[in-house]
Each structure stands twice: as structure tokens, then as C-alpha cells.
N, C-alpha and C positions, 0 to 999 in steps of 0.2 A: 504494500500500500504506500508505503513512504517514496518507490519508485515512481510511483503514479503521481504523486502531489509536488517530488522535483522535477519530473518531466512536463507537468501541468506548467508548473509556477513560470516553467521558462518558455515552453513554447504553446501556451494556450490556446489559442483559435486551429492554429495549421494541426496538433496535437485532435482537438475535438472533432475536425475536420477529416483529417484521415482513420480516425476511429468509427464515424460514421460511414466513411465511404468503403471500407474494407468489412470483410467480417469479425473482426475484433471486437471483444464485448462492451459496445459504447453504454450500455446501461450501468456498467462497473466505474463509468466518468463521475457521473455524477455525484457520487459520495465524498471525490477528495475537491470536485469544485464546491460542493458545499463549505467544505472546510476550509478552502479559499476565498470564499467570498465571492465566488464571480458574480457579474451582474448576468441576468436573466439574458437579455438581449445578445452578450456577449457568446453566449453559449448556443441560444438558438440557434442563431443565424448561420455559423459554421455547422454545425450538425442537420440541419433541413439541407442545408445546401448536398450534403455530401452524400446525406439519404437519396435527394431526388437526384442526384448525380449517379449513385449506387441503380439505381432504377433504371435512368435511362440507359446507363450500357449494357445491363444486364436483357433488358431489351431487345437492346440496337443489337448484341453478337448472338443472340439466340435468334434472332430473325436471321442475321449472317449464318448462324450455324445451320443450322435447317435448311437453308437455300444450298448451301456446298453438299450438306446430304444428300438434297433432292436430286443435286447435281451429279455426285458421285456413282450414289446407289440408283437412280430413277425413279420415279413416283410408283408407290404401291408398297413402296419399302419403307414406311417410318418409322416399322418396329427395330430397324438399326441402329438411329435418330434415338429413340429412345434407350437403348442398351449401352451405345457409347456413354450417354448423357449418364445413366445410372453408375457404370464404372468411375468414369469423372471424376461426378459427384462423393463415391464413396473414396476414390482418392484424395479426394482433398479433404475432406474430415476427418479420415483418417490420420491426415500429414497436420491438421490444425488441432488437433487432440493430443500429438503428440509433443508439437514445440511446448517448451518449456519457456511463458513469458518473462518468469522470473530471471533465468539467465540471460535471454537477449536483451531486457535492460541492463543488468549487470555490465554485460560488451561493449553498451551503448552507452554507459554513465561511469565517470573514472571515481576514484573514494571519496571527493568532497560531492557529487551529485552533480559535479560539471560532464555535459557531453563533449566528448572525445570526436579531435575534428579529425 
């Protein structure tokens, strides 16, 4: 948690921002902005931004994916489409299950809580 609130304290908005726009568990923000202070606004506005950003590519490359499917395989086939998309999927939860947040802050923040350029 103390990771969380020196990494907040320094890079707040871009920090809120890429936690919303990635899968990282931006609902886990909230707790050390609280304990920061931040204003409301502060906080919204990077996090909407990142959600609706998260949205629209997620989107825009599922509609990309699908068309290279159709492309690939040929219409009739979208049980392909879907099988790739299920392996994918369970790869990358599987790979975000496994990192260890705790140590890549660690990497990313030297002993006093300064990021390491």
C-alpha cells in the first residue's frame, strides 16, 4: 500500500490514468487517494478518460480482429474467432495472476520511494 500512495503522491493523474486504461485494479486507487486528499475532479477526469479510452480500442481491435478472421478462415467459421479469442483471453489472466505487483514497484521505486530513471 505505501507503494501505491508514493507512486500516487508523484505521478497522480498519468498514474490514475493508466490504471484505468489497462487492467490493473483501478478500484484499489482509491483508498491511498483518499488518504491523499485528492480533489474529486482530479481523479475523475483521468480515470473516465482512460475507461472510455479502454472501450474504444477494445472495440476498434475486436472489430479489426474479427474482420482478419473472416479474412483468414472465411465466413461460416466464427467458431475459430471464438477459440482463438478464449485461448487469448485465458493467457493473459493467467500471465496477470501471476505478476507479482508488489515486486515490479519494488524495480520501479529505489529505497527513499524515488522512481529510478
Amino acid at each position: 500500500m505505501e507503494y501505491l500512495v508514493k507512486l500516487f503522491g508523484r505521478y497522480g493523474p498519468l498514474a490514475i490514468f493508466a490504471f484505468a486504461l489497462t487492467p490493473l485494479p483501478d478500484d484499489l486507487l482509491f483508498i491511498p487517494l483518499g488518504i491523499l486528499r485528492y480533489k474529486f475532479i482530479k481523479v475523475f477526469v483521468p480515470a473516465i478518460l482512460g475507461k472510455m479510452l479502454m472501450i474504444y480500442l477494445l472495440a476498434y481491435f475486436g472489430q479489426v480482429g474479427a474482420d482478419v478472421i473472416l479474412l483468414i478462415f472465411g465466413e461460416g467459421n466464427e467458431w475459430v474467432g471464438m477459440v482463438i479469442t478464449a485461448v487469448l483471453l485465458v493467457f493473459i489472466l493467467i500471465m496477470l495472476f501471476r505478476i507479482d505487483w508488489e515486486k515490479v514497484f519494488k524495480k520501479y521505486m529505489g529505497e527513499r520511494g524515488e522512481a529510478k530513471d
